[in-house]
C-alpha positions in Angstrom: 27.2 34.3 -4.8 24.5 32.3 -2.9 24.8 30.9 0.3 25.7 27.1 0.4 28.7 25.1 -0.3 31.0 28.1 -1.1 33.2 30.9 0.2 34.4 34.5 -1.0 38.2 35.8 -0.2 39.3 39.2 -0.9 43.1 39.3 -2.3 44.9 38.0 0.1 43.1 34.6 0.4 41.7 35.9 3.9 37.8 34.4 4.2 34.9 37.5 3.3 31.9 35.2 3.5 31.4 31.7 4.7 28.5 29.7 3.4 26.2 28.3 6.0 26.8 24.6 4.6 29.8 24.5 4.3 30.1 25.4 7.8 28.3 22.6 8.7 30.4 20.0 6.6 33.6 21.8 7.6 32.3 22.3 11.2 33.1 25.7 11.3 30.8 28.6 12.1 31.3 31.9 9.7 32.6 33.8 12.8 35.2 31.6 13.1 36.4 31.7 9.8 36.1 35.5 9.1 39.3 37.7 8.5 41.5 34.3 8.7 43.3 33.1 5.8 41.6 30.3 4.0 44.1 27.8 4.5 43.6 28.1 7.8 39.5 26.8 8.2 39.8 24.9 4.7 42.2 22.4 2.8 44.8 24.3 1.0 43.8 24.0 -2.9 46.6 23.1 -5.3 47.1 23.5 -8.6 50.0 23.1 -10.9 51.9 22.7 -7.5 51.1 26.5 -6.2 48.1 27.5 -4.5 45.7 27.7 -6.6 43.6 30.6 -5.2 46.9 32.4 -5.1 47.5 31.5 -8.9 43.8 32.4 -9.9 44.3 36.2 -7.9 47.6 36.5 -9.8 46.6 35.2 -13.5 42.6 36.9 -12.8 41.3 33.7 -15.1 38.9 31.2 -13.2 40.1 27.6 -12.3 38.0 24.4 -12.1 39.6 21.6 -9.8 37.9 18.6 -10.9 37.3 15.7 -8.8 39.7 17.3 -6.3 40.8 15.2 -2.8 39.7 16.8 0.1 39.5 15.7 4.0 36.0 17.1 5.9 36.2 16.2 9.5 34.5 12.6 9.0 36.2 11.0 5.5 38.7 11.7 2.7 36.2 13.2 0.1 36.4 14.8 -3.5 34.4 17.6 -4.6 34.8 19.8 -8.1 36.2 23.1 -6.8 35.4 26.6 -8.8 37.6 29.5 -8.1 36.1 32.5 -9.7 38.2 35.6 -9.4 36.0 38.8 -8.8 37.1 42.1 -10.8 36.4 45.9 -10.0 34.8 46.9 -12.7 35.3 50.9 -12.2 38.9 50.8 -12.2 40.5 53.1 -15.1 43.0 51.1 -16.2 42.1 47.2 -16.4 40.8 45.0 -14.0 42.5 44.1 -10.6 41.3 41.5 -8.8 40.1 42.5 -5.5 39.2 38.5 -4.7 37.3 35.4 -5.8 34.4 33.1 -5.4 35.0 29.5 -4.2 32.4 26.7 -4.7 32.4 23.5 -3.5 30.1 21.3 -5.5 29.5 17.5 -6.7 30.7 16.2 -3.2 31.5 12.8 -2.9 32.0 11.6 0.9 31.3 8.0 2.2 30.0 9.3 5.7 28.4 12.1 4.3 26.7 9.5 1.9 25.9 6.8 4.1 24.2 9.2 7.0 22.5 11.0 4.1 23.5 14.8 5.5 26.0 16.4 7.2 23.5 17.5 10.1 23.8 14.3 11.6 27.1 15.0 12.6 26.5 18.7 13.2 24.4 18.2 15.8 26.1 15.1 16.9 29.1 17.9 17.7 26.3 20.1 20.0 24.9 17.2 21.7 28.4 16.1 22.6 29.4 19.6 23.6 25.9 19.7 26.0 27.5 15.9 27.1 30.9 17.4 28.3 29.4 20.2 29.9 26.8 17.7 31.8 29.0 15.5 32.8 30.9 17.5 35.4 29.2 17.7 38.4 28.6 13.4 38.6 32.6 13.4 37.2 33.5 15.6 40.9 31.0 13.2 43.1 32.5 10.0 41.5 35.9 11.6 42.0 35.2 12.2 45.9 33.6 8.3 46.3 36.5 7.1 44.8 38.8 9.0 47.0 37.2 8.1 50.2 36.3 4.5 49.5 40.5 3.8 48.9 41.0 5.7 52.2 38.7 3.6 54.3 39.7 0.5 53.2 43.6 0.9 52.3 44.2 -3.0 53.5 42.2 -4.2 50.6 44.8 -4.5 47.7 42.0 -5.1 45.0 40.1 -2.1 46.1 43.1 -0.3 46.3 44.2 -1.4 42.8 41.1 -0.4 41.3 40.6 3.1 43.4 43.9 4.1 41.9 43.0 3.5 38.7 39.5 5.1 38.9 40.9 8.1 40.1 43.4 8.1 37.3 41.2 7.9 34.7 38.6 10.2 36.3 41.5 13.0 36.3 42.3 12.0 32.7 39.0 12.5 31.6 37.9 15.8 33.4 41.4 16.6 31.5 39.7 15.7 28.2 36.7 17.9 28.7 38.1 20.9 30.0 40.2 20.4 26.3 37.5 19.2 24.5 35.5 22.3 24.8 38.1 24.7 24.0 40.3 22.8 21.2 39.9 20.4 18.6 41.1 16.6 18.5 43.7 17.2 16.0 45.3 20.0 18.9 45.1 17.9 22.0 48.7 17.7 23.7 50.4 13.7 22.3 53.0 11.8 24.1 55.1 9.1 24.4 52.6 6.3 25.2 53.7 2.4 26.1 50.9 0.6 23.9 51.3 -2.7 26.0 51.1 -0.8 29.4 47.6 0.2 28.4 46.3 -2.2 27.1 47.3 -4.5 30.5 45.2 -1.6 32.4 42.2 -1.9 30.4 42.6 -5.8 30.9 41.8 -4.4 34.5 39.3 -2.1 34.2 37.3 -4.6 32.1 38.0 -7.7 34.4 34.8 -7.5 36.2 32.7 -7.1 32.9 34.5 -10.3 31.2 34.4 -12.0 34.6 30.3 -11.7 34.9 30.0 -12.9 31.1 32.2 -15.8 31.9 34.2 -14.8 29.1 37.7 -15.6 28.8 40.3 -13.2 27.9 44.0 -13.6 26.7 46.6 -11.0 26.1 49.3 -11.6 23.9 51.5 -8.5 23.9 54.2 -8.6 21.1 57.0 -5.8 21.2 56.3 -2.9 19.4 57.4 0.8 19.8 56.1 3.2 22.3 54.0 6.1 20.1 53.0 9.6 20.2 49.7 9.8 20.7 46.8 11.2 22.9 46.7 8.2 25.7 42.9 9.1 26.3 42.5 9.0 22.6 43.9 5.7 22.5 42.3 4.2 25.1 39.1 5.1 24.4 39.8 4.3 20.1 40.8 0.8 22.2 37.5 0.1 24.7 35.1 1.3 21.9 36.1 -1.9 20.3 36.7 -4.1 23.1 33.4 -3.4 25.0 31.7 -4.2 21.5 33.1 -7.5 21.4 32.3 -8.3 25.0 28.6 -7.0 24.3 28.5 -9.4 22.0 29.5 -12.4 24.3 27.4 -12.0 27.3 26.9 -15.7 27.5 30.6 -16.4 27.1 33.3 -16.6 25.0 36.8 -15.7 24.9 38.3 -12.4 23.8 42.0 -12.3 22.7 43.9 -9.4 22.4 47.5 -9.0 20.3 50.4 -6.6 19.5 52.5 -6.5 16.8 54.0 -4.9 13.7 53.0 -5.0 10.4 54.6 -3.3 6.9 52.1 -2.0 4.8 52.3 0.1 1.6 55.9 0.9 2.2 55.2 1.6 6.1 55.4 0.0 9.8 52.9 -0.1 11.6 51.7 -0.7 14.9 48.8 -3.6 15.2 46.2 -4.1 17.9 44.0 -6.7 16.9 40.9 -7.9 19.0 39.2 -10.5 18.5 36.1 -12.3 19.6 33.6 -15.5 19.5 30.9 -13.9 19.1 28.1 -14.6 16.3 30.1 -12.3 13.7 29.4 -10.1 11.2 27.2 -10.5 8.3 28.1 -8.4 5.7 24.9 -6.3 5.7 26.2 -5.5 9.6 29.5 -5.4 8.3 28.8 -2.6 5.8 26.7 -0.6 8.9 29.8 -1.0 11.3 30.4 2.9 10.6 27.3 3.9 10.0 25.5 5.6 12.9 21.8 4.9 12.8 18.9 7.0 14.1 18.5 5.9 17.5 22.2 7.1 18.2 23.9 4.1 18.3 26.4 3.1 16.0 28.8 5.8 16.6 31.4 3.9 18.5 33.3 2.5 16.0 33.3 5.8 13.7 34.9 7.7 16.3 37.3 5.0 16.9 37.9 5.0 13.2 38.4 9.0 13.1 40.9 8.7 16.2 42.9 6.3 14.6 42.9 8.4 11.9 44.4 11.6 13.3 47.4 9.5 14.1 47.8 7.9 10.6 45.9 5.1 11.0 42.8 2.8 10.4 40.4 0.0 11.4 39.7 -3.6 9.3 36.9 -5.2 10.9 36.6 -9.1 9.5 34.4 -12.1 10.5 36.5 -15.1 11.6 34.8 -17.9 9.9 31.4 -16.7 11.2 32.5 -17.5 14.6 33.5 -14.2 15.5 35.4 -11.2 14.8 38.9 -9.8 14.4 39.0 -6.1 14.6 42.2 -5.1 13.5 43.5 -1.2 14.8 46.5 0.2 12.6 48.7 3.3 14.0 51.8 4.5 11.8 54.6 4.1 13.4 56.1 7.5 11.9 54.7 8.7 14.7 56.8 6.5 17.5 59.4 8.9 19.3 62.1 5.9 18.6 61.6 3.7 21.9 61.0 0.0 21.9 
């Protein structure tokens, strides 16, 4: 089998070979995928509801999975899928399967599509690795300014306000790395997060930034349910889209920001909509909005997109009447741990 967009498994569905692009679309290196069962570093395949590499070992016939629905780590995708079980030929008496060939081909992902490879994300990954790593040392000396600015001016309650805060969000984040380089997004720890209580801290933290653009901001917090999620997920799914829309204002505007549920499809959910005055979107921008583009900008909004995601969720970015824009952040309340 050549090396690519496939996989080989002996007969027990544990990974033999890993193909070096698929490990970059997947994100997965061969020596992390070796010796574990495929399920495990790939979506489970299903076919007339079993698993259909377990079906193909078991019936030795070959099975083509057309147009099948997959999830790489960037976008829902399809892909034709080609399970071809491998025989021993030298056995006396028939032929047992000792495994089988999996190729992924004809791969249709919107990312994937609109970046034009998978690299891009690949070493997106390794440059944000190098990042986590980097930012340490600066992390520990903000930390310690932090800490002795709020000691040697404790009288000054707007100081104080925003020392505490600092030094929350500094320990939050050195959190985040030291989890980020060991564990993926989908395994970092959830809990029961207050929504509205977040949002009225980054009203704080980005009250000097709407202050200097003279832009006004209102709040409107609705009731809504307290969630499971990652708060430093959350908040930073939250301020990817909020610090766009002040970008976009720096000589003023006003930025309003809402709660509220929603029943879509069948399902609650939680809505956080932002919106701005800015100039708006045209719809060639529109289309880019999760596009990254070659000078490295561009990502902010995918990630927010794939964060939301991990928690059931989604982004609908809009232009208001092309005098502005109303970004619109879904999260399924399946996941709320039943607190209002």
């Amino acid at each position: 089998m050549s090396e690519g967009y496939s996989f080989t498994v002996d007969r027990r569905s544990r990974i033999v070979s890993w193909g070096e692009q698929l490990g970059e679309m997947m994100g997965k290196k061969a020596a992390d995928t070796v010796g574990k069962a495929y399920h495990r570093v790939f979506p489970r395949l299903s076919s007339e509801g079993q698993d259909a590499l377990a079906l193909s070992l078991s019936t030795n016939e070959e099975l083509l999975l057309k147009a099948y629905s997959l999830k790489c780590p960037y976008d829902a995708m399809t892909a034709d899928i080609q399970i071809v079980p491998l025989t021993d030929a030298k056995a006396r008496t028939g032929k047992p399967v000792r495994g089988a060939d999996v190729t992924v081909s004809n791969i249709l992902c919107p990312v994937l599509q609109n970046t034009g490879s998978s690299h891009r994300f690949n070493e997106l990954g390794k440059i944000a690795s190098a990042l986590a790593h980097g930012v340490r040392n600066p992390l520990n000396a903000m930390k310690g300014a932090v800490l002795y600015l709020g000691d040697k001016y404790p009288a000054e309650p707007t100081l104080a306000e925003f020392a505490a805060i600092m030094e929350d969000e500094i320990k939050r984040f050195d959190g985040f790395i030291s989890r980020f380089l060991s564990t993926s997004v989908s395994d970092m720890e959830s809990a029961l997060t207050d929504i509205n209580a977040l949002l009225k801290k980054i009203q704080v933290l980005t009250s000097y930034q709407t202050r200097f653009y003279r832009i006004r901001t209102a709040y409107k917090l609705g009731e809504i349910p307290a969630i499971m999620v990652n708060v430093f997920h959350l908040e930073h799914a939250i301020l990817n889209v909020i610090n766009n829309a002040i970008e976009v204002m720096q000589d003023g505007g006003k930025l309003t920001v809402k709660t509220g549920m929603e029943r879509c499809s069948g399902r609650d959910y939680i809505v956080i909509e932002i919106a701005d005055t800015g100039p708006g979107l045209s719809a060639t921008r529109e289309a880019r909005c999760f596009r990254p583009e070659r000078k490295g900008r561009g990502f902010g909004l995918l990630i927010t997109s794939e964060l939301l995601r991990c928690y059931g969720g989604s982004i609908d970015i809009k232009e208001k009447n092309g005098k502005g824009t109303v970004a619109r952040l879904y999260l399924c309340s399946d996941n709320c741990g039943g607190v209002s």
